[in-house]
ZAPA-259482 format. One record per atom (N, C-alpha, C): x, z, y. Coordinates in steps of 0.2 Angstrom, whole numbers, plus 2048, in hexadecimal, padded with zeros to 3 digits. Each point is the difference from the previous one (the first is absolute). Layout:
N
XZY
...
This chain:
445
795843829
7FC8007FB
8037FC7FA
8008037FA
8027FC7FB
7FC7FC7FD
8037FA7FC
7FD7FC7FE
8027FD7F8
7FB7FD7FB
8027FF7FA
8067F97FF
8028017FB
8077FA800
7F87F9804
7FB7FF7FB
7FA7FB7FF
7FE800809
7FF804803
7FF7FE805
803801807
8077FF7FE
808800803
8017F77FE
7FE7FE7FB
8017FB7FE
7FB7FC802
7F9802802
7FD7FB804
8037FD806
802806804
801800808
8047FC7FF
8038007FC
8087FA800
7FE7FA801
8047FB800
8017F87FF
8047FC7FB
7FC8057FA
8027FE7FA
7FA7FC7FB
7FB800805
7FA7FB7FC
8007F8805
8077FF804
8017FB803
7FF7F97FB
7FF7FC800
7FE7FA7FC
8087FE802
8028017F8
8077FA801
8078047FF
7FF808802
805805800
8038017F8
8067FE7FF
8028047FB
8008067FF
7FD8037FA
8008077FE
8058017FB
8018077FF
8078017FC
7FB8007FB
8077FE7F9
7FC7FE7F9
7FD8097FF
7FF803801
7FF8077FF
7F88017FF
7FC7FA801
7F9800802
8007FE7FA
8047FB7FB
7FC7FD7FC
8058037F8
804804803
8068007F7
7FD8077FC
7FC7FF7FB
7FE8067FD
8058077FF
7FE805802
804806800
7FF8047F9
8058037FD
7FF8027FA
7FD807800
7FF804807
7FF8087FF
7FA801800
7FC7FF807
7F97FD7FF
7FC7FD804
8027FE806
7FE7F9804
7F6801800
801806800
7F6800804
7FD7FE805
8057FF804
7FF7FD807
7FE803806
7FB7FE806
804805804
7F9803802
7FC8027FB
7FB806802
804806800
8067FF7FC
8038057FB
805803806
7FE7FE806
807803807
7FD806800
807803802
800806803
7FC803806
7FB8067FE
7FB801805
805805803
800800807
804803806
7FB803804
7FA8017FF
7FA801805
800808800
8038057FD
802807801
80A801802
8017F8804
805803803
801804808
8068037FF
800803807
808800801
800804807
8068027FF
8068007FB
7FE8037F9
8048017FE
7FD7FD7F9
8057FA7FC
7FE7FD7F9
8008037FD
7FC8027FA
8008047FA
7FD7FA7FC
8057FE7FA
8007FA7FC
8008057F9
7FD7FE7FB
8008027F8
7FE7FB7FE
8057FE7FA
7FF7FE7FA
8047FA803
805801803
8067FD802
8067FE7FC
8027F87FC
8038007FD
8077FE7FF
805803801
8067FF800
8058007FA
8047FF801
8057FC7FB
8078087FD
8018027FB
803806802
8057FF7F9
8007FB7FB
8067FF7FD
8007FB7FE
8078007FA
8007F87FB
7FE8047FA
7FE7FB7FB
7FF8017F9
8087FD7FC
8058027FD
8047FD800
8027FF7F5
8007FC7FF
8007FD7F7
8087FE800
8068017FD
804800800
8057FE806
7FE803803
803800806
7FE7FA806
7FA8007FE
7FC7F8806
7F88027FF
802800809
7F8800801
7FA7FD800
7FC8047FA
7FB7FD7FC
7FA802804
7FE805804
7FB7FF803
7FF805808
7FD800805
7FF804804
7FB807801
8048057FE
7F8806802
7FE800807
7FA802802
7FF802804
7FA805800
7FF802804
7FC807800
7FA801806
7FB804801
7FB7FF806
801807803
8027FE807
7FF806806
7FD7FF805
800806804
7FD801807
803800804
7FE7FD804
8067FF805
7FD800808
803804804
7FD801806
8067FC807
7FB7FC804
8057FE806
7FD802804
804803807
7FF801803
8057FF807
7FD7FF807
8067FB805
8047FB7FE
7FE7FC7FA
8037FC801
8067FE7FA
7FE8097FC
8078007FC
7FB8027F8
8048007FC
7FF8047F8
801808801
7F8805802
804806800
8028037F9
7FC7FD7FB
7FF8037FB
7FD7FD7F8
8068007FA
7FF7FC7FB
7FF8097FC
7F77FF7FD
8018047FA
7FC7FF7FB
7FF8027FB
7FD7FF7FA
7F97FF800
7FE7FB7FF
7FA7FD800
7FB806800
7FB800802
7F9805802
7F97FB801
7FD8067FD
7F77FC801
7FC804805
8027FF807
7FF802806
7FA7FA803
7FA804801
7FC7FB801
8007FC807
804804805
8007FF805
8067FC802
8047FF7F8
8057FA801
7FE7F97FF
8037FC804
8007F7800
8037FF7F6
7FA7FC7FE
8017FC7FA
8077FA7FF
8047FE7FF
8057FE801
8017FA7F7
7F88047FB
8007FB7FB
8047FF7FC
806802800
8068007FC
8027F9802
8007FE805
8057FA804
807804800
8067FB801
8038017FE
804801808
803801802
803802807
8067FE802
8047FA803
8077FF802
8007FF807
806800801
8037FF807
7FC7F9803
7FE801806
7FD7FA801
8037FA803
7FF7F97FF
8047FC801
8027FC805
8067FE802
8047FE805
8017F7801
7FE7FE802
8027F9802
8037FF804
8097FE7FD
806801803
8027FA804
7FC7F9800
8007FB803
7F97FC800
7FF7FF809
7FA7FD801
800800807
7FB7FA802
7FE7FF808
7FA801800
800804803
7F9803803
7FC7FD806
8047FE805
8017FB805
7FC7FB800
8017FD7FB
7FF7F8801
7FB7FC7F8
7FA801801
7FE7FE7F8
7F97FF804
7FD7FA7F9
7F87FE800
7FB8047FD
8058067FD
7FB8047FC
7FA803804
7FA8017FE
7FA802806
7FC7FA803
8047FA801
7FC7FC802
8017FB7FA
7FD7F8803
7FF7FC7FD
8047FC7FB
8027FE7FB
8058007FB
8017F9800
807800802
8057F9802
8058017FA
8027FA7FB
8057FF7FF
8077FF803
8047FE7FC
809801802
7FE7F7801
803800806
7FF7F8802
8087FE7FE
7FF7F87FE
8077FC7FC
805803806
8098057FE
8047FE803
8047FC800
8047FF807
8057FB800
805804805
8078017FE
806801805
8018057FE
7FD8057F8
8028047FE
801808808
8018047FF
800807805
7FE7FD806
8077FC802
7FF7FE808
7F97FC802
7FB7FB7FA
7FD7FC800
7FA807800
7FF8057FD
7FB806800
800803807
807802803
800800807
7FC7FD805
8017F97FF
7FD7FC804
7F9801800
7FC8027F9
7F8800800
7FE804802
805807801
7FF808802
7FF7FF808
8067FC801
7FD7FF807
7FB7FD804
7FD7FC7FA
7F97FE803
7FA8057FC
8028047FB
7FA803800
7FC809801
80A800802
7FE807801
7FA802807
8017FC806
7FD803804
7F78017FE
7FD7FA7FB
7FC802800
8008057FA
8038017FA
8008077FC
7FF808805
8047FF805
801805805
7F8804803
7FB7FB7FF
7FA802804
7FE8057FE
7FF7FF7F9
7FE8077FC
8038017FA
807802803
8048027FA
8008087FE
7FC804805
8018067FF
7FB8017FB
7F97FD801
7F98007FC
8057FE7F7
8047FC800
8027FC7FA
8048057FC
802802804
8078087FE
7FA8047FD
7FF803804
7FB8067FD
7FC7FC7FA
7FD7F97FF
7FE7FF7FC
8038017F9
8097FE802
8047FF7FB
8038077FE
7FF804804
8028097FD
7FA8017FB
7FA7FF803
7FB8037FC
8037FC7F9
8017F97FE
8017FE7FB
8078047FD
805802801
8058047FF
7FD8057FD
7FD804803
7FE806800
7F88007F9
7FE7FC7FF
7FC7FF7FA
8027FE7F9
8077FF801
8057FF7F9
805807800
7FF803803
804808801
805800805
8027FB805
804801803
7FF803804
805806805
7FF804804
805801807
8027F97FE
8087FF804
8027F9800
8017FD804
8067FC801
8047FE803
8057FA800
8057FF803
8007F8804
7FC800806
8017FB802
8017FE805
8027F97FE
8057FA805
7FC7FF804
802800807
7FA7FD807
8047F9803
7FF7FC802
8007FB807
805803802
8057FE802
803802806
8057F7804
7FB7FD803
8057F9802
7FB7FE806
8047FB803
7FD7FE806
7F57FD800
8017FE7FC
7F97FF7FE
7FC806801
8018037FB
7FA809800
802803807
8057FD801
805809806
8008067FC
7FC804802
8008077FC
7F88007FF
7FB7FC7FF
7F97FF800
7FD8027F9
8057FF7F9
8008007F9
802808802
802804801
803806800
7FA804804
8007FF806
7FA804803
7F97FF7FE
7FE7FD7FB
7F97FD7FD
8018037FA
8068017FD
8008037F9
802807800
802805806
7FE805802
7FB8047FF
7FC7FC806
7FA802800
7FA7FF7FA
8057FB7FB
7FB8017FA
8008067FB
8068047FF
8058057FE
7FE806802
7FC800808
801803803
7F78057FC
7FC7FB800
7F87FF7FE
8028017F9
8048027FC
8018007FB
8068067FF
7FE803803
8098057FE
7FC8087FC
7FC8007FF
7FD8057FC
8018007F9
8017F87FE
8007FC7FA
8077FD7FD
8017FD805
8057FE7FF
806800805
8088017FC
8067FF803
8037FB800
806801806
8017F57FF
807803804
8067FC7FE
8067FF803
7FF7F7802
803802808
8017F6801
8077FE803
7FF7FB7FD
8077FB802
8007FB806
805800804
7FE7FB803
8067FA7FE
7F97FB801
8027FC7FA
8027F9803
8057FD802
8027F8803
7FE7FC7FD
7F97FE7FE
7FE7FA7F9
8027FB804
8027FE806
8027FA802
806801803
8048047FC
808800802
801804805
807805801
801804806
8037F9804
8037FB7FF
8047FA804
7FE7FC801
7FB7FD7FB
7FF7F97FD
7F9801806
7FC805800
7FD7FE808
802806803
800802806
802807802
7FB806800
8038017FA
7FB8097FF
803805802
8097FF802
802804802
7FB807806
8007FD804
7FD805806
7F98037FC
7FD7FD7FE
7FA8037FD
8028087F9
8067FC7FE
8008047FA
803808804
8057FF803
802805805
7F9805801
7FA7FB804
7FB805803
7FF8037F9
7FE7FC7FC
7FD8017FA
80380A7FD
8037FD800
8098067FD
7FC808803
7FC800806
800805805
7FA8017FF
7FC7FD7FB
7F98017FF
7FC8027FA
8018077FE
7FF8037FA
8007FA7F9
8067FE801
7FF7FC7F9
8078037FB
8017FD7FA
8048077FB
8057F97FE
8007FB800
8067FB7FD
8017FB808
8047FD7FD
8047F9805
8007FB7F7
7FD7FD802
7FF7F97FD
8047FB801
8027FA7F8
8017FA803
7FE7FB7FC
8047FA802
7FD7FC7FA
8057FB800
8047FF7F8
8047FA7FE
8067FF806
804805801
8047FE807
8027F9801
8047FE7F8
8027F8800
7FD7FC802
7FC7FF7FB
7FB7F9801
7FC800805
7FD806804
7FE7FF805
8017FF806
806808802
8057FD807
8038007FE
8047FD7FB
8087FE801
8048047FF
7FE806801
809804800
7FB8077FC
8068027FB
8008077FC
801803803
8077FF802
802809805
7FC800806
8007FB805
7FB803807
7FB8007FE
7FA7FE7FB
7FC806800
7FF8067FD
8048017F9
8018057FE
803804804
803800804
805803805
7F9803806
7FC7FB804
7FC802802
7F88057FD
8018007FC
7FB8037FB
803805800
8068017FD
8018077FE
803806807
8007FC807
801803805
7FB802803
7FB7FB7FD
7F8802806
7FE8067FA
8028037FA
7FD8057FC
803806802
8078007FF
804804803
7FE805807
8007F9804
7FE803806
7F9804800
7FC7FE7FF
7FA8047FF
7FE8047FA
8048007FC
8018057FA
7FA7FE7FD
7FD7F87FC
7FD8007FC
8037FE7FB
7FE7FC7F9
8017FE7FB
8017F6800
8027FE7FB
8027FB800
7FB7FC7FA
7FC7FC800
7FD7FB7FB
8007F9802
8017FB7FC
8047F9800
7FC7FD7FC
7FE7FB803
7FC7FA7FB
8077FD7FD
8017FF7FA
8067F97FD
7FC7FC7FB
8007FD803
7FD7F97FC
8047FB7FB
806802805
8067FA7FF
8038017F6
8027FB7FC
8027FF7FA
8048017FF
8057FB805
8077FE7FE
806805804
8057FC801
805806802
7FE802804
7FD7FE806
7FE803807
7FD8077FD
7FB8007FC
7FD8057FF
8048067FE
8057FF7FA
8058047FE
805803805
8017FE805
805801804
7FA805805
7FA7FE802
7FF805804
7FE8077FB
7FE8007FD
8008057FB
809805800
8037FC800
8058027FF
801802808
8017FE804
801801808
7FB806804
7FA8007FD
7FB804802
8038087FB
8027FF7FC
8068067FE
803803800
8047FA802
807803804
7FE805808
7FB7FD801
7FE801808
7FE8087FE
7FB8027FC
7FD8067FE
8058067FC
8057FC7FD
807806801
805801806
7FC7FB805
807802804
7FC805805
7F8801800
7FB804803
7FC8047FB
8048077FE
7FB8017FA
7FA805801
7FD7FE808
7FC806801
7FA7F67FD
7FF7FD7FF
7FE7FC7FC
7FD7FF7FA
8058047FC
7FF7FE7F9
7FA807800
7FC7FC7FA
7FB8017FE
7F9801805
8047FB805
7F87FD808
8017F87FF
8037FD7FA
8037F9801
7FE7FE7FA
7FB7F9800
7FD7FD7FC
7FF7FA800
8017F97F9
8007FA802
7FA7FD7FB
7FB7FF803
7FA7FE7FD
8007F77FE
7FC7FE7F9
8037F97FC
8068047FE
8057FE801
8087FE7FF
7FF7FD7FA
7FF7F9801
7FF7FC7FB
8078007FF
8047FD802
8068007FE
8038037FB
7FD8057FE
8048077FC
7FD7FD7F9
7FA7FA7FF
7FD7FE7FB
8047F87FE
8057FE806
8047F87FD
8078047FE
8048057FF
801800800
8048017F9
8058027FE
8048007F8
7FD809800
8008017F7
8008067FF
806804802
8057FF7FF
807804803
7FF801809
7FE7FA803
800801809
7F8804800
7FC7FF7FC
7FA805801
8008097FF
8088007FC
7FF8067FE
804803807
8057FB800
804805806
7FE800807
7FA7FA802
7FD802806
7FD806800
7FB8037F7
7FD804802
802805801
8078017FD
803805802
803805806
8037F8803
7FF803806
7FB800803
7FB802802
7F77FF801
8018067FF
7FE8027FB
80380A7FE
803802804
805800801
806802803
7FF802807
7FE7FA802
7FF800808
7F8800803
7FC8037F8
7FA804801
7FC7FA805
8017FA7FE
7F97FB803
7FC7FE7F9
7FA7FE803
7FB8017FC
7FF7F97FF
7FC7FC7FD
7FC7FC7FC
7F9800801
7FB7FB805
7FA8007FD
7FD7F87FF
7FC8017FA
7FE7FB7FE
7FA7FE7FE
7FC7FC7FF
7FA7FC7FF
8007FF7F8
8058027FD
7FF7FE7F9
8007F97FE
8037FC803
7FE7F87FD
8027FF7F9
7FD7FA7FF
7FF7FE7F9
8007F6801
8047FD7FB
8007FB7FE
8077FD800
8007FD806
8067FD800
806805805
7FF807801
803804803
7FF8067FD
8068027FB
7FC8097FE
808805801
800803805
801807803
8028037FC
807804800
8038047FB
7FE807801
7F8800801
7FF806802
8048097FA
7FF7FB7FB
8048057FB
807802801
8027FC7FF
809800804
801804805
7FC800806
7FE803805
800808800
7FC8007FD
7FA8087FF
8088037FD
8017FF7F8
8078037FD
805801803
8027FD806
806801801
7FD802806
7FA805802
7FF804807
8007FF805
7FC7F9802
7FE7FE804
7FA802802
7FD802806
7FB800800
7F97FB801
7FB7FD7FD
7FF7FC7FF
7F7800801
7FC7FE805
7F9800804
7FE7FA7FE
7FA7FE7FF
7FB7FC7FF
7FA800806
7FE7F9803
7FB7FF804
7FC7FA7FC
7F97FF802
7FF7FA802
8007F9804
804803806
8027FC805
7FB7FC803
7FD7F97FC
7FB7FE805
7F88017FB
7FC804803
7FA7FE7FE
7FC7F9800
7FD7FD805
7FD7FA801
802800807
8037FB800
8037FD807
8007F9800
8077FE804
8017F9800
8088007FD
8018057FC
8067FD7F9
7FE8027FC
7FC8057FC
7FD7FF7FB
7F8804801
7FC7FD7F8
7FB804801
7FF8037F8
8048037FE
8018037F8
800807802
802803804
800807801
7FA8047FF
8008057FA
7FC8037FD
7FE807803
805802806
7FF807802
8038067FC
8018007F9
8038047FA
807801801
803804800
8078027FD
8018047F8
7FA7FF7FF
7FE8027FA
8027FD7FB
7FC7F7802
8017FD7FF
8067FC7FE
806802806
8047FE801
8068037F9
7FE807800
8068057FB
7FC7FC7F7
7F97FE802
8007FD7FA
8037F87FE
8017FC805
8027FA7FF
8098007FE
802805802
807801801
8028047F8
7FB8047FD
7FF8037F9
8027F77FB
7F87FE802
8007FA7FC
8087FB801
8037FE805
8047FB802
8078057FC
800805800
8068037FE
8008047F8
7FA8007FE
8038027F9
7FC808800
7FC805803
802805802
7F98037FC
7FD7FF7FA
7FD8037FD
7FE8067FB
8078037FF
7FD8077FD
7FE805805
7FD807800
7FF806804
8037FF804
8068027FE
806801806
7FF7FB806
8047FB7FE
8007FA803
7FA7FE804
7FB8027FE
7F97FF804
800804805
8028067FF
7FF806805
804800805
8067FD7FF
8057FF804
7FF7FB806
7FA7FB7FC
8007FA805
7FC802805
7FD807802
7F9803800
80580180D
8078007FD
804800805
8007FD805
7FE7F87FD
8007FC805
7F9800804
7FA8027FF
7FB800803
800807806
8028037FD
803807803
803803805
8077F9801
805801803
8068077FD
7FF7FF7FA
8048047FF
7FF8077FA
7F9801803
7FF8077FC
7FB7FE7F8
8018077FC
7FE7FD7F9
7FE8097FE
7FA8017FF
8028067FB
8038027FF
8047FC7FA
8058047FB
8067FE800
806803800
8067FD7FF
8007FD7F8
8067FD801
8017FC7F9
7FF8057F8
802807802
8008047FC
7F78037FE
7FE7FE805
7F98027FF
7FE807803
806802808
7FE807803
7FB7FE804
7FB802803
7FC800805
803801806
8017FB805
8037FF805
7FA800806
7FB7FE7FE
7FA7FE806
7FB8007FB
7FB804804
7FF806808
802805800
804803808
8038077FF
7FA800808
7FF8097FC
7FF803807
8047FE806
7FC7FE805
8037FE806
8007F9801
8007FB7FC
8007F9800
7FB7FD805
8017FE803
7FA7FB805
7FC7FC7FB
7F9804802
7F97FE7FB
7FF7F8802
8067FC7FE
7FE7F97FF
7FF7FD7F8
7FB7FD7FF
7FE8027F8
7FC7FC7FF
7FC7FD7FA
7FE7FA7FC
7FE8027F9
7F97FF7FF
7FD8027FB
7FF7FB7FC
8017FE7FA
7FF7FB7FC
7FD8007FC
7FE7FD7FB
7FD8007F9
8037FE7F9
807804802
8047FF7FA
8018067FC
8037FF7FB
8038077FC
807802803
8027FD801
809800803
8027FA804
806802801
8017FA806
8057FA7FD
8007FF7F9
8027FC7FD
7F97FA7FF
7FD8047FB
7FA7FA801
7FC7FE806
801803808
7FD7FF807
8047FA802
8067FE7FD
8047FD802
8017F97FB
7FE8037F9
7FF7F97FC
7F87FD801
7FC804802
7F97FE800
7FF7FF807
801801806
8007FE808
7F9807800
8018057FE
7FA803801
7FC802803
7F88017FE
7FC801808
802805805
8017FC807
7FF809804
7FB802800
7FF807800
7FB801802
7FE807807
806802802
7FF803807
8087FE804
7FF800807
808804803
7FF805805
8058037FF
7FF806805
8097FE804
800800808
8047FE805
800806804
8078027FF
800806806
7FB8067FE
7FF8007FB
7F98087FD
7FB7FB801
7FE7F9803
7F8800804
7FF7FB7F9
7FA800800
7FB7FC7F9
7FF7F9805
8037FA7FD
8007FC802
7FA7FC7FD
8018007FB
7F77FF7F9
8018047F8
C-alpha cells in the first residue's frame, strides 16, 4: 500500500520530543512550499508508474559565457521493475499519476553513518562530559553498548525511516564489530535492512570502533568478512593500536582475501595521520583490484595540513582512485573539500552520527549537507549550486557542466526524489522540501 509523504511521517519517530530535525522544516523555500497536502497521490498506482507533469532539468541558460539560469521542462515518465522504462513528452493522461511539476533528482545517498548504534526512536539522552578522548569513548561503548543492543533493530528501522523522509534511499553504514557487540550490532542491523529492503539499500562496514588490537576484534572481523557485508573497516591505526602498517596491512588482507572494499575512520591530525594516508596508498597501488573499493572517512588530517601537502595528497588520492568521505565540518576544522573535488578525487558525504552517545546534531539530510558545504566554500552561483547537488547524490547531477542532460536515461534504476524546487541549484541553496521517494520502482511516500 502506498502511503502520503504526511503519513509516512507520522509512523516515523520524527515527532520524538528532543529529536533534532533538519533545518528543512523550518528555512523558507522560494518555489512554493505548500506543504504536504500538496504530495503525490499514488493511489492509481500499479505495476507499472505512469508520472506526468514530471520536472526535470534539461539545460543551462548561458549570458556571456556563464551560467545564468537552469531550464527545465515537464514529462512523463513511466517505471517499471524497478527501472525508467520511458522518458517522453509530457501528456494529459487521466489515468497518469500527477507528479505537480515537482522537480525530480537522483535520490539521496548517505555516504557515512551508523545505523547500529543510536538513541534515535527512543528516549532522548545527551553527549555525556568526555574524558580520554577515543580511547575514553571506547570505554563508555563498552558499558553501553550491551544495553543499546536490545533494541537496536527497532532503532535502525527507526533511523532509516528518518533517512528516508529527507530523500535518502541508500546508505553506507558502519556496524560494531569488536569484542563487546561480537557480531550482535550486524545481525540486529540485518534484520533491520532486511524489514526494510523494499525501501531502502545499504552497504556495511565492518567496523573495529574499539580497535582491530587495542581489544581483539581480530577473530570477529574475520567472521564478520564472510557475512554479507561490503567494506573491512578501521579506526586511527596509530593512536589506537600502535602500529600503521600491522593494521593497515591486516585490513587491507582481510579485504583482499574476501574481495570486499576498504573504509577507514582517521581521526588522527598530525603526522600519524598523514602518513597513514599515505601508507594506505601505497598499499592500494601495490593491489590495484582496490582502487576505487578504498575509502578514508574524516581524514582530518588532509584539513592540518599546508596548501602545497594538501594538493599533492589529493593528488595522489586520484591517482590511486581512494576516495574521501566527510561530515562537512565547520569551525575549528574546514576540509579542502574543494582541493579535493578539482584535482578528481572522489568525494561522499554522510551524517555519521544522528543521536547517539557522540553526538546528537545529526539532522538526517545530505541535502543538508551539499548545502552547508555550498555555504562554507563560496559555491553560489547556478553552476556551482548544481554542482553541489553531487554531494547528496553520491555523485550523479542532471547536467554536466556544459549543461548536457546526463540523468535520467532509459534504463537507470528508478531511484528518484521529488522536490519542490525549480532546479537543483536552488534545492541545494534552499535545503528544499521532499516531497516523494521512489526506492527500487516502489513508492516509499
Amino acid at each position: 500500500m502506498n502511503i502520503s509523504r504526511k503519513d509516512f511521517l507520522k509512523n516515523t519517530a520524527l515527532g520524538i520530543a528532543g529529536v533534532a530535525l533538519a533545518p528543512s522544516a523550518s528555512i523558507a523555500v522560494t518555489h512554493t512550499n505548500k506543504g504536504m497536502e500538496d504530495a503525490i497521490d499514488y493511489k492509481k498506482n500499479s505495476n507499472l508508474l505512469k508520472l506526468k507533469n514530471v520536472r526535470l532539468e534539461t539545460g543551462f541558460e548561458f549570458l556571456d559565457n556563464e551560467v545564468q539560469s537552469t531550464k527545465t521542462d515537464l514529462f512523463t515518465i513511466e517505471i517499471e521493475n524497478g527501472k525508467i522504462k520511458s522518458i517522453k513528452p509530457n501528456s494529459t493522461d487521466a489515468d497518469a499519476i500527477d507528479a505537480k511539476g515537482y522537480l525530480m533528482l537522483p535520490s539521496f545517498k548517505d555516504m557515512h553513518i551508523h545505523l547500529d548504534k543510536t538513541y534515535f526512536g527512543d528516549k532522548w539522552q545527551a553527549v555525556k562530559r568526555r574524558t580520554g578522548g577515543v580511547k575514553g569513548m571506547i570505554a563508555l561503548e563498552q558499558e553501553v553498548m550491551p544495553e543499546l543492543l536490545k533494541n537496536s533493530t527497532f532503532k535502525a528501522e527507526k533511523l532509516i525511516e528518518l533517512l528516508q523522509s529527507h530523500g535518502s534511499g541508500f546508505a553506507r553504514s558502519h556496524v560494531n564489530i569488536e569484542p563487546t557487540s561480537k557480531l550482535k550490532s550486524l545481525t540486529n542491523l540485518q534484520k533491520a535492512l532486511e524489514n526494510k529492503k523494499n525501501g531502502f539499500n545499504a552497504e556495511l562496514v565492518a567496523f573495529p570502533q574499539h580497535g582491530v588490537y587495542y581489544t581483539d576484534s581480530v577473530p570477529y572481523l574475520k567472521e564478520a568478512a564472510t557475512m554479507d557485508i561490503d567494506f573491512i573497516g578501521g579506526l586511527d591505526p596509530f593512536s589506537i593500536d600502535g602500529a600503521i602498517e600491522k593494521t593497515i596491512d591486516f585490513t587491507v588482507q582481510l579485504a583482499l582475501d574476501n574481495n570486499k572494499g576498504i573504509d577507514i575512520h582517521l581521526h588522527e591530525s598530525g603526522d600519524s595521520g598523514v602518513k597513514t594516508i599515505e601508507y594506505l596508498i601505497d598499499k592500494v597501488n601495490e593491489n590495484p583490484t582496490l582502487k576505487g573499493k578504498t575509502y578514508l572517512s574524516h581524514c582530518f588530517a588532509l584539513g592540518k595540513v599546508e596548501k602545497a601537502k594538501q594538493e599533492e595528497l589529493a593528488e595522489k588520492l586520484a591517482a590511486s582512485k581512494v576516495g574521501i568521505i566527510s561530515t562537512v565540518p565547520f569551525g575549528g576544522l574546514i576540509m579542502p573539500i574543494p582541493t579535493l573535488m578539482n584535482k578528481g578525487v572522489e568525494v561522499l558525504v554522510g551524517n555519521d552520527s544522528i543521536i547517539d552517545h557522540w553526538n546528537t546534531f545529526g539532522s538526517g539530510s545530505v541535502l543538508q549537507k551539499a548545502n552547508l558545504a555550498a555555504q562554507l566554500y563560496g559555491y553560489s552561483t547556478e553552476l556551482a549550486l548544481s554542482r553541489m547537488l553531487k554531494l547528496a547524490t553520491a555523485g550523479i547531477v542532471p547536467l554536466d557542466e556544459k549543461g548536457t542532460q546526463q540523468w535520467p536515461k532509459i534504463g537507470d534504476e528508478a531511484n528518484v526524489v521529488f522536490l519542490d524546487a525549480s532546479c537543483s541549484a536552488e534545492a541545494v541553496s534552499r535545503i528544499s522540501d521532499v516531497k516523494s521517494l521512489i526506492v527500487n520502482g516502489n513508492v516509499v511516500y
